[in-house]
Residue frames as qw, qx, qy, qz and C-alpha x, y, z in Angstrom:
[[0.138, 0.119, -0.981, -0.062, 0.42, 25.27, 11.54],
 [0.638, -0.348, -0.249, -0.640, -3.08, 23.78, 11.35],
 [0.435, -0.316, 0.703, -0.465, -4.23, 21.57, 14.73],
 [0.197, -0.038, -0.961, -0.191, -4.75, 18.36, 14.32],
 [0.708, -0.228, -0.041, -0.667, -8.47, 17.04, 14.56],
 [0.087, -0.015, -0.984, 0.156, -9.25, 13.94, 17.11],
 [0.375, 0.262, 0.422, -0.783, -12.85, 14.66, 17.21],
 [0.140, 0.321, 0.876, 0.332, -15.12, 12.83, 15.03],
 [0.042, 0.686, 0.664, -0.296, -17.71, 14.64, 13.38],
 [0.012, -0.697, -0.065, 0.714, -16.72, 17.63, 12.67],
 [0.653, 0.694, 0.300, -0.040, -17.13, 18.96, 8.49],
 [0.218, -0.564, 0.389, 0.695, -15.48, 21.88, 7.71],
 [0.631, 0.535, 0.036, -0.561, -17.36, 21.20, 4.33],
 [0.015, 0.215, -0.947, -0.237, -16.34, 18.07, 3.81],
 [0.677, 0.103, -0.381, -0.621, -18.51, 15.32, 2.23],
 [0.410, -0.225, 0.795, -0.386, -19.46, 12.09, 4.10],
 [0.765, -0.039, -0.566, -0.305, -20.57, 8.27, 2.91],
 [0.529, -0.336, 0.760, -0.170, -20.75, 5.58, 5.73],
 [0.673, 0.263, -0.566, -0.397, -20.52, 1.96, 3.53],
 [0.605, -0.248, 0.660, -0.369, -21.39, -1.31, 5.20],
 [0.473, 0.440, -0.673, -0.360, -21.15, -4.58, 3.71],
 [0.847, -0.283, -0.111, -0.437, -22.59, -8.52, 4.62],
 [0.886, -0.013, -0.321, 0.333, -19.35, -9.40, 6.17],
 [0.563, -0.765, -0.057, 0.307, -16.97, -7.98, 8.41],
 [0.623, 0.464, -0.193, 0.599, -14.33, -5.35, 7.40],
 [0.755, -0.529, -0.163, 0.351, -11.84, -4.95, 9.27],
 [0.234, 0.961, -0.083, 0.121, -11.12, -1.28, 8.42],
 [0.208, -0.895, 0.348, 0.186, -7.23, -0.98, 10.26],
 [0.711, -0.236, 0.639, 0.174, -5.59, -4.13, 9.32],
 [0.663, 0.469, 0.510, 0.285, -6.87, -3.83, 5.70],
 [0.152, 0.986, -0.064, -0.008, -5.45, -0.16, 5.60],
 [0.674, -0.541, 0.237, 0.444, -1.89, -0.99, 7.03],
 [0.686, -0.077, 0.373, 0.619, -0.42, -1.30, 3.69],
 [0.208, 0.917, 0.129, 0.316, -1.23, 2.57, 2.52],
 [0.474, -0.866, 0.156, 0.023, 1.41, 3.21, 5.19],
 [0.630, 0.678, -0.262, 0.274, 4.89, 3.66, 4.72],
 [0.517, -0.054, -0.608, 0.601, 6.00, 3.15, 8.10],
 [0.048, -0.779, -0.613, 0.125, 5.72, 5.40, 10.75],
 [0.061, -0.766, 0.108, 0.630, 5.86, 9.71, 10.40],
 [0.308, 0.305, 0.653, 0.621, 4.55, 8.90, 6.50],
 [0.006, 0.285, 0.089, -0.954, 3.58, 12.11, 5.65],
 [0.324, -0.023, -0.630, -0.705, 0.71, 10.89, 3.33],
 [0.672, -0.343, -0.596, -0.274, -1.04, 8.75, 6.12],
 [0.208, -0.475, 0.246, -0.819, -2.25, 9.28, 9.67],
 [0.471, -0.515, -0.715, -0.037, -3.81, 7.43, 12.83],
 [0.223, -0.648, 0.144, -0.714, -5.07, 10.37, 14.44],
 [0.157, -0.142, 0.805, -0.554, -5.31, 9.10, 18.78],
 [0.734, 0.066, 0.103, -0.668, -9.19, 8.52, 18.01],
 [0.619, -0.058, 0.778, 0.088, -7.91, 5.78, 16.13],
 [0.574, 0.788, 0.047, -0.219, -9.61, 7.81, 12.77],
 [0.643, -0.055, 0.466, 0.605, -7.22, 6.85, 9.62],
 [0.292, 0.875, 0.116, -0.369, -6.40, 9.88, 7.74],
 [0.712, 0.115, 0.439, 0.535, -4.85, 10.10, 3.92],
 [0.012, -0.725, 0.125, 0.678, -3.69, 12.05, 1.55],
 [0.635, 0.124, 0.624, 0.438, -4.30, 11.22, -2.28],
 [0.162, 0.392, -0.432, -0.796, -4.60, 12.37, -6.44],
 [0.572, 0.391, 0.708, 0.138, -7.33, 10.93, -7.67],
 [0.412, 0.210, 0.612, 0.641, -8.07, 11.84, -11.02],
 [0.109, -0.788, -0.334, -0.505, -10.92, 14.73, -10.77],
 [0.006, -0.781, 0.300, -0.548, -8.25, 16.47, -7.77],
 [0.064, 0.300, -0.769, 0.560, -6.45, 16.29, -4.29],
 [0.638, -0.510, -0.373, -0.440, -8.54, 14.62, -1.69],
 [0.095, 0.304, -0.838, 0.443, -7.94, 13.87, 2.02],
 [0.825, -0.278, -0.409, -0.272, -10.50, 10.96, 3.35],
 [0.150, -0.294, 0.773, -0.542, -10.57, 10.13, 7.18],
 [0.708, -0.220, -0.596, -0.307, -12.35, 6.50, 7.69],
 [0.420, -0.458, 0.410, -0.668, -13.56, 5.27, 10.83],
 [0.233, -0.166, -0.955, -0.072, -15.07, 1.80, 11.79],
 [0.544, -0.425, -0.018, -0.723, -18.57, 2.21, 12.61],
 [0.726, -0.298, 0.580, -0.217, -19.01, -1.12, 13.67],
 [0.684, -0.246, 0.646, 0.235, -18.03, -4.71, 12.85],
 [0.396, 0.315, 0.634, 0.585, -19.23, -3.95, 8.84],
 [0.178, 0.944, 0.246, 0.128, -19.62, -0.66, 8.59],
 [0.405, -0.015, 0.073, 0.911, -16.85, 2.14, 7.77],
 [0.239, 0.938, 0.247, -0.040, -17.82, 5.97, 7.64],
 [0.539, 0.150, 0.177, 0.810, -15.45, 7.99, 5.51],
 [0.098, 0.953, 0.255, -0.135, -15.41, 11.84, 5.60],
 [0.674, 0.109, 0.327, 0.653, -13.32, 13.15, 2.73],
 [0.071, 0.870, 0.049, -0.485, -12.44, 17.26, 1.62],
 [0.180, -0.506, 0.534, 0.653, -10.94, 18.76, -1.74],
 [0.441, 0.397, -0.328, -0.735, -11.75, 18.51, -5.18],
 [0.410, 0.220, -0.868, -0.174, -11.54, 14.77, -5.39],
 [0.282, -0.136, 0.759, -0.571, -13.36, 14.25, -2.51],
 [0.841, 0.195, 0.185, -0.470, -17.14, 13.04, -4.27],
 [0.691, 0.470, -0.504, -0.217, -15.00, 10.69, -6.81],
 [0.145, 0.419, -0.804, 0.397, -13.10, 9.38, -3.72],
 [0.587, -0.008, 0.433, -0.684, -16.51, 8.77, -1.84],
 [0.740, 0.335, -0.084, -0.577, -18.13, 6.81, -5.00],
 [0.582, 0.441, -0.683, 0.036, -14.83, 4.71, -5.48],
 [0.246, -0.504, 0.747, -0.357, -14.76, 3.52, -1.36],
 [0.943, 0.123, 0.029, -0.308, -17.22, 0.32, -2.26],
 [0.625, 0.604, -0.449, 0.207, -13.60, -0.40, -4.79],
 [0.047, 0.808, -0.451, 0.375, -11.30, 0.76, -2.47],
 [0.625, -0.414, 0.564, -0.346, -12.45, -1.71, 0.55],
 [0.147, 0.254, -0.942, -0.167, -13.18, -4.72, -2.00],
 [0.498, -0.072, 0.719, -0.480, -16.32, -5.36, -0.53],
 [0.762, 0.237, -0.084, -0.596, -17.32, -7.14, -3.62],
 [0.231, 0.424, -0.875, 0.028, -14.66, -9.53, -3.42],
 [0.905, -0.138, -0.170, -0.364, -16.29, -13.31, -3.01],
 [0.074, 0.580, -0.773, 0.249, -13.88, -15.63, -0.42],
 [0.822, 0.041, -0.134, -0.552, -15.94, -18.74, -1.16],
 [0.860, 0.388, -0.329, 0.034, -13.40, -20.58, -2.60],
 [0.209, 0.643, -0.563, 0.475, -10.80, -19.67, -0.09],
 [0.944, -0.190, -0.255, -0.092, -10.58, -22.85, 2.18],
 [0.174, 0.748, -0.604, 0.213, -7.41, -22.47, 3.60],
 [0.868, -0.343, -0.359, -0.013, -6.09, -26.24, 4.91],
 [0.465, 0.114, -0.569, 0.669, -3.02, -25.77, 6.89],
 [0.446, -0.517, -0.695, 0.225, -3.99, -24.90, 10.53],
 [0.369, -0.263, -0.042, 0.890, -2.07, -21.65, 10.60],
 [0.015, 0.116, 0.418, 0.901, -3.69, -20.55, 7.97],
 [0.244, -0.362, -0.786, -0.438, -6.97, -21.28, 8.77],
 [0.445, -0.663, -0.428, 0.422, -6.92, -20.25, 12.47],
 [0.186, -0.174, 0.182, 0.950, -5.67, -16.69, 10.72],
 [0.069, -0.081, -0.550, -0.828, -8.55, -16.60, 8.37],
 [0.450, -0.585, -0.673, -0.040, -11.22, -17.51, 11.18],
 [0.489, -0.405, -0.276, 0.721, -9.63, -14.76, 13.65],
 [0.075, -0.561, 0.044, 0.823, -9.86, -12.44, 11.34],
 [0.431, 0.564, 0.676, 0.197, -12.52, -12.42, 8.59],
 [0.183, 0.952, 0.085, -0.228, -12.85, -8.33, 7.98],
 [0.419, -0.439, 0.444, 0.660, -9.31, -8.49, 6.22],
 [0.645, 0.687, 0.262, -0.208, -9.94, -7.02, 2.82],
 [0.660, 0.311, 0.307, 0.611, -7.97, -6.39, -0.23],
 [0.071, 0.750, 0.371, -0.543, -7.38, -2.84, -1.56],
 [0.424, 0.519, 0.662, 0.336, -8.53, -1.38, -4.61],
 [0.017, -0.694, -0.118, 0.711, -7.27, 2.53, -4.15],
 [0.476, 0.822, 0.296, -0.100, -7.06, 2.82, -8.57],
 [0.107, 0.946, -0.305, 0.024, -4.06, 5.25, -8.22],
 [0.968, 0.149, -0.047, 0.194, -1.40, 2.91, -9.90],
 [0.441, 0.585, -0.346, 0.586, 1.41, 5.72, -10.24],
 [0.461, -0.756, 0.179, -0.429, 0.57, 6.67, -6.64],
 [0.922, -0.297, 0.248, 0.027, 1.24, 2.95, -5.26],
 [0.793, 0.404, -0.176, 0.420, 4.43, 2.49, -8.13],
 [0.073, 0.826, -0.291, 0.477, 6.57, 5.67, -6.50],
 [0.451, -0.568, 0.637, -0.261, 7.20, 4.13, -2.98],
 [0.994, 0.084, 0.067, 0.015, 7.07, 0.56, -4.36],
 [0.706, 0.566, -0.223, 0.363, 10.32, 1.59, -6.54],
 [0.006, 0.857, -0.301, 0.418, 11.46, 2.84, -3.77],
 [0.819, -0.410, 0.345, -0.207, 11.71, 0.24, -1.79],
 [0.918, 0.358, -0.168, 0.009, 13.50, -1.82, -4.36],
 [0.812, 0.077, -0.383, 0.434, 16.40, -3.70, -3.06],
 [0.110, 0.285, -0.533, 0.789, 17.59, -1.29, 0.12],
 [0.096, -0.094, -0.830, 0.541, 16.46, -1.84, 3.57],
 [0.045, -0.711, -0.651, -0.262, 13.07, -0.45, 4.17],
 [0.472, -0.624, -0.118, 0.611, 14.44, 1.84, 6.78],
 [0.256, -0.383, 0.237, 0.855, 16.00, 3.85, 4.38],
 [0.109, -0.418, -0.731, -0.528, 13.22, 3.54, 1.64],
 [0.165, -0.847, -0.503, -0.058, 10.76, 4.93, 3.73],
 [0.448, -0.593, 0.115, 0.659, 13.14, 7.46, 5.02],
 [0.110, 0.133, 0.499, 0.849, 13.73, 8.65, 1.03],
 [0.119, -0.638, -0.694, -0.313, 9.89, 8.28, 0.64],
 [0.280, -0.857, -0.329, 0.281, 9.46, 11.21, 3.81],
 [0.209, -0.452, 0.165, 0.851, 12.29, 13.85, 2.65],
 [0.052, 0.187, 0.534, 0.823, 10.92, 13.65, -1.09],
 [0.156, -0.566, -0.787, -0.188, 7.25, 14.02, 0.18],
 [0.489, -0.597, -0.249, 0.585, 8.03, 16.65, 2.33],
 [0.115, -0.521, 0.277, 0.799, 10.08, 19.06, 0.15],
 [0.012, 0.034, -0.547, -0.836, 8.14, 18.45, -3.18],
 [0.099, -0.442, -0.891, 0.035, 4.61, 17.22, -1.88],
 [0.186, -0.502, -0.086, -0.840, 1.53, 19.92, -1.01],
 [0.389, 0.039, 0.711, -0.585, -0.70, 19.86, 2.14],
 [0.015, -0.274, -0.957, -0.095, -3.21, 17.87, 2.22],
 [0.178, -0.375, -0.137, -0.900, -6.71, 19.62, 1.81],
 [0.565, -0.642, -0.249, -0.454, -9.37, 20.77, 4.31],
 [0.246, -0.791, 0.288, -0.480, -8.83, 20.10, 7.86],
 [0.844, 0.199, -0.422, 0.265, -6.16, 17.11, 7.56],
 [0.773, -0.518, -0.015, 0.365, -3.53, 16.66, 10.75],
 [0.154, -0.863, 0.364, 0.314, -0.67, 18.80, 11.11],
 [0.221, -0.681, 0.648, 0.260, 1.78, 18.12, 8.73],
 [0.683, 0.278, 0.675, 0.007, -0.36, 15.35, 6.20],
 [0.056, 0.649, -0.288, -0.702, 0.77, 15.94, 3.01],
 [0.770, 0.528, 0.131, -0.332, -0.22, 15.10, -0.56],
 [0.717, -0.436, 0.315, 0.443, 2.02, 13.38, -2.34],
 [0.295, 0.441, -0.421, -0.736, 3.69, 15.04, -5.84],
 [0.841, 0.306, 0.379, -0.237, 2.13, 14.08, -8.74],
 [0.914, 0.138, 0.266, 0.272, 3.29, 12.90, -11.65],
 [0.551, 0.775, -0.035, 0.308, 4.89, 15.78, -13.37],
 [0.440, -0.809, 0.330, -0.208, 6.61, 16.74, -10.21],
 [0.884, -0.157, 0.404, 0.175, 8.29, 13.21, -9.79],
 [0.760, 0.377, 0.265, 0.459, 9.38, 13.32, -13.45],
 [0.668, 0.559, -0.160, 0.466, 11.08, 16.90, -12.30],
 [0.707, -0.591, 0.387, -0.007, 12.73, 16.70, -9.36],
 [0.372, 0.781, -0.497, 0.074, 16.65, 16.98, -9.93],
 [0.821, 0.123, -0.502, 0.243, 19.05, 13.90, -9.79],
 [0.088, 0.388, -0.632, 0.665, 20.64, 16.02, -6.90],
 [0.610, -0.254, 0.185, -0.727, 17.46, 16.21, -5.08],
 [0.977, -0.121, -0.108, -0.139, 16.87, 12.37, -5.19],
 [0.545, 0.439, -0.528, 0.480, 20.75, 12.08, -4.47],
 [0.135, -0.278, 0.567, -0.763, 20.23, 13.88, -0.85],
 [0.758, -0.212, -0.083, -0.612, 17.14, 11.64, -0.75],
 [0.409, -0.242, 0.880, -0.029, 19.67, 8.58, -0.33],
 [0.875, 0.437, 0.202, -0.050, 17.66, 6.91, -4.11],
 [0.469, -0.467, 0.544, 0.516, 20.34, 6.21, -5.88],
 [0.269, 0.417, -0.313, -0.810, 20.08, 6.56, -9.79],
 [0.012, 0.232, 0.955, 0.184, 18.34, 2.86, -11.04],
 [0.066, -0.473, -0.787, 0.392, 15.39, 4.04, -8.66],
 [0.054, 0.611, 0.190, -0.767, 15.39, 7.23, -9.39],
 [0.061, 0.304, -0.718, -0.623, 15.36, 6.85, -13.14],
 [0.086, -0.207, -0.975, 0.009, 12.69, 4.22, -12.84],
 [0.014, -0.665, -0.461, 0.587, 10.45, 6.96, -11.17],
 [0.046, -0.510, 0.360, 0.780, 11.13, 9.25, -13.68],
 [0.037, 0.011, 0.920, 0.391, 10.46, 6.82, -16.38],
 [0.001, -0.515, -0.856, 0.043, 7.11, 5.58, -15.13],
 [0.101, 0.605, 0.376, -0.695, 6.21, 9.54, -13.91],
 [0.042, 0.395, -0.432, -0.810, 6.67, 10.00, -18.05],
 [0.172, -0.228, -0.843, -0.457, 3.96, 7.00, -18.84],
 [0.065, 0.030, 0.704, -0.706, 1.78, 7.94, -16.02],
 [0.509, 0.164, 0.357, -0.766, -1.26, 8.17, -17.55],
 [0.635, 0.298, -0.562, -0.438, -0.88, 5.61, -19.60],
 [0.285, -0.016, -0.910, 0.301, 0.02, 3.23, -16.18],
 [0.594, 0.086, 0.374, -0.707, -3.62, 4.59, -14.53],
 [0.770, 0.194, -0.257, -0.551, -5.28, 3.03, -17.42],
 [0.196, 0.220, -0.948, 0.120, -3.82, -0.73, -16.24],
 [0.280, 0.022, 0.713, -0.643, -5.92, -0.56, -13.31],
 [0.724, 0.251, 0.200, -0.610, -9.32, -1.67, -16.09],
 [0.554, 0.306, -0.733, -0.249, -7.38, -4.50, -17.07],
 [0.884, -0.440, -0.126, -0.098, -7.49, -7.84, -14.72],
 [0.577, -0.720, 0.331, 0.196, -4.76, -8.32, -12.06],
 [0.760, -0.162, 0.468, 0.421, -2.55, -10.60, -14.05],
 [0.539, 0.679, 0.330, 0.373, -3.06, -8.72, -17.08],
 [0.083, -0.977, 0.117, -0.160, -1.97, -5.25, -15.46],
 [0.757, -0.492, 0.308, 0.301, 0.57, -7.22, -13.76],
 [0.736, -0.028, 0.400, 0.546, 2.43, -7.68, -17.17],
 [0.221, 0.913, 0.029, 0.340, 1.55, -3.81, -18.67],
 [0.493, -0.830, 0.259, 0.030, 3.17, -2.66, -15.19],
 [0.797, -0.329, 0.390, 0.324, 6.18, -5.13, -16.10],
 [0.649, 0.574, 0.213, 0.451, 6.87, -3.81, -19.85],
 [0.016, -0.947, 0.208, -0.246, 8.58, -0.50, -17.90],
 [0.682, 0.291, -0.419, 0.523, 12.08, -0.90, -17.48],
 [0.032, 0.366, -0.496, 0.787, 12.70, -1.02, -13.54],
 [0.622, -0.125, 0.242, -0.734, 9.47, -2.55, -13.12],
 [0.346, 0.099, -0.926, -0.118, 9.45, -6.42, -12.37],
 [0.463, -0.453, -0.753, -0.113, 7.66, -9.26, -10.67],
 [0.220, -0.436, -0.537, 0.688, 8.39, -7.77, -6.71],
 [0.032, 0.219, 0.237, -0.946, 7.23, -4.16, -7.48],
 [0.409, -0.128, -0.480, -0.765, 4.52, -4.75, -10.00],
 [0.517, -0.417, -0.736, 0.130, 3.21, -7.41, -7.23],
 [0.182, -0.506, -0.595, 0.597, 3.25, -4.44, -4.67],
 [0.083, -0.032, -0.176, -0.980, 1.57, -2.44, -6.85],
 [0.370, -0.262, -0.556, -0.697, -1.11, -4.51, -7.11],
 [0.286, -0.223, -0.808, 0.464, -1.66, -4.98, -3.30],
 [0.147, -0.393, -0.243, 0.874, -2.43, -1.43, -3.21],
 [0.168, 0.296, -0.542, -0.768, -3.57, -0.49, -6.68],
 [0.544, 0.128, -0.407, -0.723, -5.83, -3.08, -7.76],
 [0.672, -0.163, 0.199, -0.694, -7.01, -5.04, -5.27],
 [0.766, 0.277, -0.522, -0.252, -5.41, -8.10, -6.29],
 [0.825, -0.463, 0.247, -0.206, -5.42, -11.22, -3.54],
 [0.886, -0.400, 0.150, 0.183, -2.62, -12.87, -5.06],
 [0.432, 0.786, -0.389, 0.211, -0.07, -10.55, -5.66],
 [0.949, -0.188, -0.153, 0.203, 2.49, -12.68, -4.79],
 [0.026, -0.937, 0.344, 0.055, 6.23, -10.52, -3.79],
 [0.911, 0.319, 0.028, 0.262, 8.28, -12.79, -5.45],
 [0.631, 0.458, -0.198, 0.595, 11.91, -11.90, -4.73],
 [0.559, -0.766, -0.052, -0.313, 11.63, -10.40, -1.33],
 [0.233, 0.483, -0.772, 0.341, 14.74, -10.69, 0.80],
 [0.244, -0.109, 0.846, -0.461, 12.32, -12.30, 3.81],
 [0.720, 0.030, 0.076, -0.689, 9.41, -13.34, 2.43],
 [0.792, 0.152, -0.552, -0.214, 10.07, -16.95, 1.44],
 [0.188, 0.155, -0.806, 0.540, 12.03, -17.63, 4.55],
 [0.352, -0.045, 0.340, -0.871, 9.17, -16.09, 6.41],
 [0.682, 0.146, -0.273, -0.663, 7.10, -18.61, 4.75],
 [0.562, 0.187, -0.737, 0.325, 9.04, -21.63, 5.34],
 [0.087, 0.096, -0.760, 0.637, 9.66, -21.08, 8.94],
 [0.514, -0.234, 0.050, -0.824, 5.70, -20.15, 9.10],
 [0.853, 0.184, -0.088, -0.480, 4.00, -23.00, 7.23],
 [0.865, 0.229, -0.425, 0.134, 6.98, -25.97, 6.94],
 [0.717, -0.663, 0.181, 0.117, 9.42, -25.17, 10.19],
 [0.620, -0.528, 0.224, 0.536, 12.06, -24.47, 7.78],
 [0.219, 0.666, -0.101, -0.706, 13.58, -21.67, 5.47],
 [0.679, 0.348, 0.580, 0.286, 12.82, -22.29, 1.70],
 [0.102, -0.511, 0.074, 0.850, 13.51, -20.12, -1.27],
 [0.366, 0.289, -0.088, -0.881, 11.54, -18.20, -4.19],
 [0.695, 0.104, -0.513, -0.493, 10.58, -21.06, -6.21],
 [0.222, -0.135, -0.938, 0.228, 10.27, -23.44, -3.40],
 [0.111, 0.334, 0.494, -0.795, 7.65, -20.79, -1.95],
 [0.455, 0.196, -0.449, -0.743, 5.92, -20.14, -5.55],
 [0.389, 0.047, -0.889, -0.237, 5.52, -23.96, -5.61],
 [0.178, -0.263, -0.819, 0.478, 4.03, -24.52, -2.03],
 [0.240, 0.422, 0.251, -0.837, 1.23, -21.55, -2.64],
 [0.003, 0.157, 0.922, 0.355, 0.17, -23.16, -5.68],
 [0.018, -0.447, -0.855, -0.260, -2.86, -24.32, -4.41],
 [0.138, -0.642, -0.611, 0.442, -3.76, -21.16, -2.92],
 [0.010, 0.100, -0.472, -0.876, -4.66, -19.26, -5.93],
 [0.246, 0.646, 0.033, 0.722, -6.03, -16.52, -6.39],
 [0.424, -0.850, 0.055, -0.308, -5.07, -15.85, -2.60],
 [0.833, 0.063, -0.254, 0.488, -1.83, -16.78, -2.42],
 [0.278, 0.303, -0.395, 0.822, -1.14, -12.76, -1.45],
 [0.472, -0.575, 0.075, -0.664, -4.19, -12.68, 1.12],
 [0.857, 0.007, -0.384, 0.342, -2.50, -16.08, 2.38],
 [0.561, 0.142, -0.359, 0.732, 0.34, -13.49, 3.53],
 [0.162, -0.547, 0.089, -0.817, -1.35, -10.92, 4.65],
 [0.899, -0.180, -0.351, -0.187, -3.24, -13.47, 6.95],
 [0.789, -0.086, -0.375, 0.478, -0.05, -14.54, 8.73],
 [0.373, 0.348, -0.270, 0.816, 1.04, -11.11, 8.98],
 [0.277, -0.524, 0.183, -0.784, -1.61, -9.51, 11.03],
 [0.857, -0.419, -0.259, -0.153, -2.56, -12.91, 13.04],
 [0.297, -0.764, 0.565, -0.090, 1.35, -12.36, 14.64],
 [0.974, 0.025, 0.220, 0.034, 1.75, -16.53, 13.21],
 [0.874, 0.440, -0.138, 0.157, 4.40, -15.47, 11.02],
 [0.554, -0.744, 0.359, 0.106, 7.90, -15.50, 12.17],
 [0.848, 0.323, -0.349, 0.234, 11.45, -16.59, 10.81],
 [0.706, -0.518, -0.077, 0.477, 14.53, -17.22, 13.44],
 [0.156, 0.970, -0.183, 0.036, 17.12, -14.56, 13.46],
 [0.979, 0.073, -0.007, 0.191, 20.33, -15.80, 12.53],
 [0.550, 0.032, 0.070, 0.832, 22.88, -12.73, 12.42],
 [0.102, -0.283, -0.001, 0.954, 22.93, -8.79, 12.22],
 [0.464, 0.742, 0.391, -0.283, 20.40, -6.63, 10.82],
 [0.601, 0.572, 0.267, 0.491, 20.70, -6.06, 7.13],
 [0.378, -0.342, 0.030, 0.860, 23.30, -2.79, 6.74],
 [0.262, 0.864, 0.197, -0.383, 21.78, 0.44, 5.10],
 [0.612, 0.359, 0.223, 0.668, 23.21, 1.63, 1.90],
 [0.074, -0.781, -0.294, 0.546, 23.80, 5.24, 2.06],
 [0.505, 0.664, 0.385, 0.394, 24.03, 7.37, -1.34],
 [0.152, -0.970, -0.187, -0.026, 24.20, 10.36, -0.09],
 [0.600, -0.691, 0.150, 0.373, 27.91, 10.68, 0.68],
 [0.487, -0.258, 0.475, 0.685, 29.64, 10.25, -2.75]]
């Protein structure tokens, strides 16, 4: 088993960019949502506080550990075949071209979020199938158990992660892999067959769903939607991840509209009462949410039990 690294610095012939930009990024917060909870096998906060991944870009495996240098600077130090393509793309990745002129937020919440915390970025990782696989997963069952599917399949069909990645950081399969990987095998994963099918499906267009990612948000938004299994919610968390888009909105969420309500009005509303109220905050209607989430503002009361798990796995 390899030792984890907490030491900054070190190579191991890896390749190194530091990128710095005329605003603040705010390197963890704007990572969060590469994570799948915690003991994702694809992503890492090493004790340093270093954020370590595991991806497929297109010219090979890569594993990239970023850092905050300081308040607008990031250094990245990245190993494996993909590793110079990964470097060239982190400019993308962070968003730092993104312009947040226009973005005025009036409610108070919102605004005392977006003053607190200016380095929030967007992210712009490219790797559309990558972000689609746990999206689908997630669809309609708890998250608990979604991320839970997401770690057994990553685990038993995934590779290590190259160069000198944490113990146990694994790559995730790629596409052909997904598309075979037996019905049983996603059965003991607790996916049931919609999800798993859906995966399957997409792992069969896969390089035809990369190519979205040079269309504009809204425009990918509605390639991503022509794949059966693939609607507003998941094509919206693709494009959190994927392309970088401020206002993927997650339409159809089990908490998000509540969560919105209780935030911004003091009481719960639902999908198209929430569509309607975010309106004016286009094209940042999903850095709006993100906003709430990491300033700790958002909140909804708890009225009853925690959603039940589904389990698959039994019949």
């Amino acid at each position: 088993m390899r030792k984890q690294l907490v030491e900054p610095g070190v190579s191991r012939d890896g390749s190194t960019r530091l990128v710095s930009a005329g605003r603040p990024i705010d390197l963890a917060p704007t990572l969060a949502p590469l994570s799948r909870g915690r003991g994702d096998p694809c992503h890492q906060v090493s004790i340093d506080g270093a954020h370590w991944h595991a991806s497929r870009m297109p010219t090979g495996p890569v594993t990239y550990r970023l850092v905050q240098s300081d308040a607008c600077s990031v250094r990245a130090h990245a190993w494996g075949a993909g590793a110079q393509e990964f470097l060239d793309r982190l400019d993308g990745m962070l968003c730092l071209d993104e312009d947040l002129s226009e973005f005025v937020p009036e409610h108070p919440k919102l605004a005392e979020a977006h003053r607190r915390f200016p380095g929030l970025r967007m992210l712009r990782t490219g790797l559309v199938f990558e972000a689609l696989v746990p999206a689908v997963l997630e669809q309609k069952v708890h998250t608990v158990s979604a991320r839970a599917s997401w770690r057994k399949l990553v685990r038993q069909f995934g590779d290590p992660a190259p160069g000198p990645a944490p113990a146990d950081l694994r790559l995730p399969p790629d596409a052909d892999t997904w598309r075979r990987i037996p019905s049983w095998a996603y059965h003991r994963a607790n996916v049931g067959p919609q999800r798993s099918q859906t995966i399957v499906r997409a792992a069969r267009l896969a390089d035809a769903l990369e190519r979205v990612a040079a269309h504009d948000p809204a425009e990918a938004a509605r390639r991503l939607r022509t794949v059966p299994g693939i609607g507003v919610w998941t094509a919206a968390e693709i494009g959190q991840r994927a392309l970088g888009d401020a206002d993927a909105l997650s339409v159809g969420d089990f908490h998000l509209a509540a969560i919105v309500g209780w935030t911004l009005l003091g009481h719960a509303i639902d999908d198209d009462a929430m569509v309607e109220y975010l309106e004016p905050l286009r094209p940042h209607r999903y850095r709006a949410i993100r906003l709430l989430e990491i300033s700790g503002l958002a909140h909804k009361p708890k009225f009853g039990p925690r959603t039940p798990l589904t389990d698959h796995t039994w019949h």
